[in-house]
Backbone as a ProteinNet text record, in pm:
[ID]
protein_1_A
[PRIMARY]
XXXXXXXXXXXXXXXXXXXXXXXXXXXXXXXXXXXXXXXXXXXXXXXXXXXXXXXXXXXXXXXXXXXXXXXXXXXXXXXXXXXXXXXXXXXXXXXXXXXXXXXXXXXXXXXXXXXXXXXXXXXXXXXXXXXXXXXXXXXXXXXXXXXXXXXXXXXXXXXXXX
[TERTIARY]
-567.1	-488.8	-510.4	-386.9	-435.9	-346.3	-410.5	-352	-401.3	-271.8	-262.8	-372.2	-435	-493.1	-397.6	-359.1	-249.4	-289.4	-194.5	-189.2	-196.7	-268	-253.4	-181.9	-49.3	5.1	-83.3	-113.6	-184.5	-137.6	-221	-184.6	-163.2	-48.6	-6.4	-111.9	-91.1	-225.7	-180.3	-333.2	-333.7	-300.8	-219.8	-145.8	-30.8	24.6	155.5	162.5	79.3	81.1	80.6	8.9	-27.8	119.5	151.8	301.7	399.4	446.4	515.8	480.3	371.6	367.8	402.2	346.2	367.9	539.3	637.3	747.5	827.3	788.9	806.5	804.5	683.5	647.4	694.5	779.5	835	999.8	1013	1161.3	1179.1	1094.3	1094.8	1095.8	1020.2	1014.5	1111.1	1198	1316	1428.5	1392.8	1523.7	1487.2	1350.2	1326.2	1346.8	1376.9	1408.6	1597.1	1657.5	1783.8	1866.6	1796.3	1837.9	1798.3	1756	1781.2	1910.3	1933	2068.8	2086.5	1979	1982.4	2075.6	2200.4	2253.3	2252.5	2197.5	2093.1	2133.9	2179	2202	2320	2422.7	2532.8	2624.6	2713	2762	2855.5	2924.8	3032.4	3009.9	2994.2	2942	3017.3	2949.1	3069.4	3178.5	3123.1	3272.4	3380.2	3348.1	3430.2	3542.1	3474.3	3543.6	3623.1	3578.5	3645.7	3763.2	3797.2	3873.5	4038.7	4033.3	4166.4	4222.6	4355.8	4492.9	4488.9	4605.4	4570.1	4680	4677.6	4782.9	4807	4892.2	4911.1	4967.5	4862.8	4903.9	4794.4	4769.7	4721.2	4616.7	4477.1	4414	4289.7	4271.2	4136.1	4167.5	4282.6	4259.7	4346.4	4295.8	4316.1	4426.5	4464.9	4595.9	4665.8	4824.5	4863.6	4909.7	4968.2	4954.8	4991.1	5027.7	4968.9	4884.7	4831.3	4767.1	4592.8	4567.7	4412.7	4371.2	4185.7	4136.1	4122.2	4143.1	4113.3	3959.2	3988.5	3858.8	3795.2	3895.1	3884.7	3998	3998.9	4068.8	3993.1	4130.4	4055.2	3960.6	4014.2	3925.3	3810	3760.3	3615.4	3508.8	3607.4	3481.7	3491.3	3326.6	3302	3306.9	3356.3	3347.2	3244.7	3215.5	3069.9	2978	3055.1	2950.6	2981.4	2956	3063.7	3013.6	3039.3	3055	3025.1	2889.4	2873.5	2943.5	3008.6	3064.3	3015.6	2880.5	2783.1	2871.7	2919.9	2978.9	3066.2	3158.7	3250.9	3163.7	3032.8	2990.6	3024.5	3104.4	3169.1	3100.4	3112.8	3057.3	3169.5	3242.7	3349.5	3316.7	3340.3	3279	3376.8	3375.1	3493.4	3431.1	3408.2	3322.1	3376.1	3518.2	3606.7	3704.3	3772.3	3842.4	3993.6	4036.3	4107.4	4102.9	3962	3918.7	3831.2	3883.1	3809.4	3775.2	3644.8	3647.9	3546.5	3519.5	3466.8	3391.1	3265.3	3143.6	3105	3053.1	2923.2	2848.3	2782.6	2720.3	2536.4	2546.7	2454.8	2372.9	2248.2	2208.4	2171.7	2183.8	2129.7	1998.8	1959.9	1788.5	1735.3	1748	1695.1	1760.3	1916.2	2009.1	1988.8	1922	1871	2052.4	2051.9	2155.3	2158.9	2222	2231.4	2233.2	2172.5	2109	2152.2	2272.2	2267.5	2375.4	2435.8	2516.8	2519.8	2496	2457.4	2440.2	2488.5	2409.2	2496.3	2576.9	2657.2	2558.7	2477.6	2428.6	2440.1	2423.7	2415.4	2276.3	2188.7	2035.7	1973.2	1905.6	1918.3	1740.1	1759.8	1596.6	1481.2	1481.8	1412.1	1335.6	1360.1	1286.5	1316	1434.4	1492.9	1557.7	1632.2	1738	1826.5	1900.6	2038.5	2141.2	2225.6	2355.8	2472.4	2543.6	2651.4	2787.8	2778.8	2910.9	3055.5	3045.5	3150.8	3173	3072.1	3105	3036.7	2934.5	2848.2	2740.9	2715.4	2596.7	2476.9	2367	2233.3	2206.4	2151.8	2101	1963.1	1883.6	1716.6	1702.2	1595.6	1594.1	1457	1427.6	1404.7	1544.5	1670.5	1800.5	1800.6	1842.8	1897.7	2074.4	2151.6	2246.5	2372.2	2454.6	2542.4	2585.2	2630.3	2739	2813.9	2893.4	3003.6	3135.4	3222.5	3361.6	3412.4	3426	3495.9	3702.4	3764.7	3892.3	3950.1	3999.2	4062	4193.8	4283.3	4417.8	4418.6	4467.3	4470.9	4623.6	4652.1	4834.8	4812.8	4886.7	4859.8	4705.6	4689.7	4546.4	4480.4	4510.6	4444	4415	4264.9	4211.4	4179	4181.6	4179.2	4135.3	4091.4	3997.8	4086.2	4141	4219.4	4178
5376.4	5455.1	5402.7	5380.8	5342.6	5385.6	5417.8	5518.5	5448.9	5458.2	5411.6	5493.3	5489	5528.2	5630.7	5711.5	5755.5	5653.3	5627	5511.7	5668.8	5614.3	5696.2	5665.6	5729.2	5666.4	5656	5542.1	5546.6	5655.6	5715	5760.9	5700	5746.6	5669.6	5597.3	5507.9	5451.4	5630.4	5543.1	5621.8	5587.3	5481.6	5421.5	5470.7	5521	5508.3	5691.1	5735.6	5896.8	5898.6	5854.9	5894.6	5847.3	5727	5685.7	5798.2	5805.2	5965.5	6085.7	6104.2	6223.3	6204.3	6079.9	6042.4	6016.6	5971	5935.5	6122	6202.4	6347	6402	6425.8	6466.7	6422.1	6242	6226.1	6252.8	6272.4	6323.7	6440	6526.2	6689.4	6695	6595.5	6574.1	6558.9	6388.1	6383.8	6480.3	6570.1	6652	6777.1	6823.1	6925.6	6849.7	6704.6	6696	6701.9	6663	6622	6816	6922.7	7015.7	7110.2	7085.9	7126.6	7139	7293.8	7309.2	7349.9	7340	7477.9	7388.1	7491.5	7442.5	7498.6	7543.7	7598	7473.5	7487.8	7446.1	7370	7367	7354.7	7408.1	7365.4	7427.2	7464.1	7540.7	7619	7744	7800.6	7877.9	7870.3	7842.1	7805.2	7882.8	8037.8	8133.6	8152.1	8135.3	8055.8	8011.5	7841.1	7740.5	7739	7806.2	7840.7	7917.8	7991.8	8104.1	8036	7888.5	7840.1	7799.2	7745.9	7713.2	7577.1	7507.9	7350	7288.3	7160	7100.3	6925.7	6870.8	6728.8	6607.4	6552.4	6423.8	6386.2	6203.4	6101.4	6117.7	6072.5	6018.4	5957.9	5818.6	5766.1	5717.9	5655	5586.8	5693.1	5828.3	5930.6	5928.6	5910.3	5973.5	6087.5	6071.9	6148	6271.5	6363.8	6445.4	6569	6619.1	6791.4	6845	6976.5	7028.3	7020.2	6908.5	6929.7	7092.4	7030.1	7183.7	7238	7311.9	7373.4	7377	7307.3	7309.5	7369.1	7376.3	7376.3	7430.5	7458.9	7395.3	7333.8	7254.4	7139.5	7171.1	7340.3	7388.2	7407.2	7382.7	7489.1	7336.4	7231.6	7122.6	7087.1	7056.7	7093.1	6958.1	6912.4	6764.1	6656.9	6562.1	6516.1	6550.8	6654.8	6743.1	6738.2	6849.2	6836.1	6943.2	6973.9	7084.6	7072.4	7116.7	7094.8	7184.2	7134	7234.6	7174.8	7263.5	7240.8	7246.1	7336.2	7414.2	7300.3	7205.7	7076.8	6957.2	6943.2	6813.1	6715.4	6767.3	6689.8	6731.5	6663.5	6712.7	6645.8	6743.4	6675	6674.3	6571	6572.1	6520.2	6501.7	6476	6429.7	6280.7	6214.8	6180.7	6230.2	6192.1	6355.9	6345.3	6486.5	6458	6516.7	6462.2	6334.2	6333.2	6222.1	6270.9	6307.6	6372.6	6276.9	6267.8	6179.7	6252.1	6237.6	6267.8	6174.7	6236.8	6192.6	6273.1	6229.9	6269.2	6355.1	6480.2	6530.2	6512.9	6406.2	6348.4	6267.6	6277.7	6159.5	6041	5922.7	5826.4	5775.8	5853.7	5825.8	5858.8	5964.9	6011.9	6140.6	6168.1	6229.8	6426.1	6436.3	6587.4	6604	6727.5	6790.8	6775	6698.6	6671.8	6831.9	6831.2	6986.6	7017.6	6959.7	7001.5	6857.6	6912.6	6810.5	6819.9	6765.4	6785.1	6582.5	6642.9	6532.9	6407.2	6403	6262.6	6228.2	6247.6	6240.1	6385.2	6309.1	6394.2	6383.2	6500.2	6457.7	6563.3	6445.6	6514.9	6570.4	6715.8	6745.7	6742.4	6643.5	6591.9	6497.2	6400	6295.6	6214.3	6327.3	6329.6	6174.1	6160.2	6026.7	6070.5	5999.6	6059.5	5935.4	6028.1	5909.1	5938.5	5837.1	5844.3	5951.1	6016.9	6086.6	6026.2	5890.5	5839.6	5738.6	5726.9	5597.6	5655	5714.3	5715.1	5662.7	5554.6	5430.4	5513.3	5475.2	5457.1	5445.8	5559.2	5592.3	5582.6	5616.3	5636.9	5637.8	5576.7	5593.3	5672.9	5697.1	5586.8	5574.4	5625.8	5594.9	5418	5381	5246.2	5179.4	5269.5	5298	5397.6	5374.7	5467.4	5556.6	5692.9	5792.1	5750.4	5732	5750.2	5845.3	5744.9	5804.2	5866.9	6011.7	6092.8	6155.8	6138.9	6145.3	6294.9	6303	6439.9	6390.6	6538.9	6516.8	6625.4	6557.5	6646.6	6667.1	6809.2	6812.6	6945.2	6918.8	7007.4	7096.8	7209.7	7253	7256.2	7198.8	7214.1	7095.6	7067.9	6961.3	7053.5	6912.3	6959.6	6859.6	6878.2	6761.2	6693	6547.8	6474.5	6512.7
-8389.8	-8299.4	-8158.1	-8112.6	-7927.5	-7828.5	-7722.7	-7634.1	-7532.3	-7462.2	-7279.4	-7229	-7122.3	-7016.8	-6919.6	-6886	-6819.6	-6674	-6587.2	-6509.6	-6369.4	-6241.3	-6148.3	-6092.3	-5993.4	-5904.5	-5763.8	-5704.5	-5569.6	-5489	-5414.5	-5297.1	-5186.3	-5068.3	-4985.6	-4892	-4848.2	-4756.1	-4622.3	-4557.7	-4461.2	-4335.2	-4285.4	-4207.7	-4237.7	-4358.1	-4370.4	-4356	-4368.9	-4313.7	-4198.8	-4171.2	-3998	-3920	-3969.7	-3899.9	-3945.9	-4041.2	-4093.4	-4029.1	-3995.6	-3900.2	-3753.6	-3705.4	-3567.9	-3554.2	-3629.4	-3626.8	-3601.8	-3700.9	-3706.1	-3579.8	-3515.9	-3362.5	-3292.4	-3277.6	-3210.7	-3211.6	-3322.5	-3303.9	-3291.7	-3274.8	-3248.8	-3092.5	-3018.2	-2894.1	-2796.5	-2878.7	-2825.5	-2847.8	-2954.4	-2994.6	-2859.7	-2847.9	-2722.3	-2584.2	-2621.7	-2462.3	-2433.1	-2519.8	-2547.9	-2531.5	-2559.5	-2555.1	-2447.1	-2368.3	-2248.5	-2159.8	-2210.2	-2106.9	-1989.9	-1936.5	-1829.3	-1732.1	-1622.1	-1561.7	-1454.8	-1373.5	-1279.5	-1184.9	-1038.6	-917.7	-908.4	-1016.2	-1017.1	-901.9	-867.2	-709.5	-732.1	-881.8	-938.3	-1024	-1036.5	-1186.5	-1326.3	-1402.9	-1556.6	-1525.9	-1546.4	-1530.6	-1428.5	-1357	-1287.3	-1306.9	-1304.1	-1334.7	-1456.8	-1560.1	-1677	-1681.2	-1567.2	-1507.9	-1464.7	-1455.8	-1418.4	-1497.5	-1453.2	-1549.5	-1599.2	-1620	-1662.7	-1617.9	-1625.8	-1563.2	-1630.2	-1613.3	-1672.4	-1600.3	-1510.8	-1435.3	-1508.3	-1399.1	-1428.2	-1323.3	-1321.5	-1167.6	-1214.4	-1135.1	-1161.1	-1286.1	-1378.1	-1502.1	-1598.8	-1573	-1712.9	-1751.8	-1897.5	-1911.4	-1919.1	-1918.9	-1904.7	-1971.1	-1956.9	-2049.3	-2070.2	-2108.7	-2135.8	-2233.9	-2251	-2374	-2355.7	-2220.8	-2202.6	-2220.4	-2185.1	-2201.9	-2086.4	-2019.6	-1849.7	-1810.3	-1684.4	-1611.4	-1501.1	-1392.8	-1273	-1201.6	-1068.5	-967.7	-850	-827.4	-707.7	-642	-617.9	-442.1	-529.7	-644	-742	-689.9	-685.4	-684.3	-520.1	-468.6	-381.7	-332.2	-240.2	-144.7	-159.5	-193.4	-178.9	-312.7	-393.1	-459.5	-625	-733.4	-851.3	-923.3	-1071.5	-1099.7	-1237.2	-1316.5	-1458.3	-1537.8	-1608.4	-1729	-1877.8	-1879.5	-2023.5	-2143.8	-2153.8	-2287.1	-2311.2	-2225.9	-2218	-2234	-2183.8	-2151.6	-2089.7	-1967.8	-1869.3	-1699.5	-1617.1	-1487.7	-1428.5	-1346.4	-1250.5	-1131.4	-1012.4	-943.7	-809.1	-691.9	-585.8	-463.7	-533.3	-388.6	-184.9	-257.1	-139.4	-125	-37	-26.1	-120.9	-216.8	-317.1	-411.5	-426	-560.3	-623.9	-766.9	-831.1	-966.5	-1043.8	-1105.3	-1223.5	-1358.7	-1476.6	-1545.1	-1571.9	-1658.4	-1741.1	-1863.2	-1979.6	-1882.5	-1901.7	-1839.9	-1916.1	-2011.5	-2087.2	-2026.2	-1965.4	-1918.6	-1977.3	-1930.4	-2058.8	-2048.1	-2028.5	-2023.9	-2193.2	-2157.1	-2305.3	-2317	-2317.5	-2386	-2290.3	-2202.2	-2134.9	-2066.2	-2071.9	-1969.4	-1839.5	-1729.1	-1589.6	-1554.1	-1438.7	-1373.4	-1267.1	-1168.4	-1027.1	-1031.4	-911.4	-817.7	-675.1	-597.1	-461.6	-379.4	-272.6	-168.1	-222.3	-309.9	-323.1	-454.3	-555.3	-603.7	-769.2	-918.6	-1010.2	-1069.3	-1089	-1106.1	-1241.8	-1323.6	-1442.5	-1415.1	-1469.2	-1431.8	-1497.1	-1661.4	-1748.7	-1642.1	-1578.1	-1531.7	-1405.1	-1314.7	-1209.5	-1228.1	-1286.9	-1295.3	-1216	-1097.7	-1043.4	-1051.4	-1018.9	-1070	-937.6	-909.9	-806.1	-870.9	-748.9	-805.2	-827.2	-723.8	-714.7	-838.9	-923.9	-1004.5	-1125.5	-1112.2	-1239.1	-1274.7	-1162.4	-1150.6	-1142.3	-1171.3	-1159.1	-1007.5	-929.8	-824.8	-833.9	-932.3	-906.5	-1042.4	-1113.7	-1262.7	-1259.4	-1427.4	-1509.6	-1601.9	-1590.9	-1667.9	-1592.3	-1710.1	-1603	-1688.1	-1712.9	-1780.8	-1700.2	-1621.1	-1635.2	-1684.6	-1595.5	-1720.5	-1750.7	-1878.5	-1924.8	-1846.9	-1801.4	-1711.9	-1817.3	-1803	-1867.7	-1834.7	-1940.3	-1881.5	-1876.3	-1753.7	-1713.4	-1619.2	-1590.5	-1556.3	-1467.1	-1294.5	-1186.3	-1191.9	-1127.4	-1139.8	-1051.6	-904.9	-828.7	-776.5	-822.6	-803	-923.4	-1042.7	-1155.6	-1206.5	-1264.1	-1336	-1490	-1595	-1729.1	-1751.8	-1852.2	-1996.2	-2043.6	-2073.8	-2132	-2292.9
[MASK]
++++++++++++++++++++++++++++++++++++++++++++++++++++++++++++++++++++++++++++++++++++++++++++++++++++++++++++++++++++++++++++++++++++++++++++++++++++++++++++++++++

């Protein structure tokens, strides 16, 4: 009569745990940094801004259109300044007096919610990255990546989401 030995399966090394846990913690990390919404020093209030009509021109690239989602009006975004709308993921912003222009309100640093618009500058408050209102560029890192130009449609006093 002969009988196998039952065979053990090894247990995992212990390099390969410790990396599995360390890989874990770190994506719990980036996921608590990436969800940070707070929109706190914004120079509009969501409700607000949520409060206007919509409209369908072209400006800065966007197309044209009707049927966007409502954002704004002109007078909501402030000169120099701009206006987060979390719930959209867009920050509109108006570096000049009738130039209004749209970004990811995503920073690309490591994915946190931009926190404030002020001073000609958009500044995310994970790791104070700021970005130009007028372009989107990299003002101060550690982002060293642009926002993403986001498309919207000015038409009289109303801006909307392309």
């Amino acid at each position: 009569m002969t009988s196998e030995l039952p065979q053990s399966v090894p247990a995992p090394a212990r390099r390969t745990v410790v990396a599995a846990v360390g890989a874990a913690g770190l994506a719990v990390a980036l996921t608590a940094c990436g969800s940070d919404g707070d929109s706190s020093g914004s120079s509009t209030s969501q409700a607000d801004a949520n409060a206007s009509g919509g409209g369908a021109s072209s400006d800065g690239g966007a197309s044209s259109g009707s049927g966007g989602t409502a954002l704004a009006k002109t007078s909501d975004i402030p000169e120099g300044g701009g206006t987060i709308f979390k719930d959209k993921g867009v920050v509109v912003t108006q570096p000049t007096a009738g130039t209004f222009k749209a970004f990811s309100s995503k920073c690309t640093h490591q994915g946190c919610a931009v926190g404030s618009v002020a001073n000609g500058v958009i500044v995310c408050p994970c790791h104070n990255s700021q970005f130009s209102v007028e372009d989107g560029s990299v003002k101060k890192g550690p982002a060293t990546q642009p926002l993403p130009a986001a498309q919207i449609n000015v038409s009289g006093d109303s801006i909307t989401l392309a």
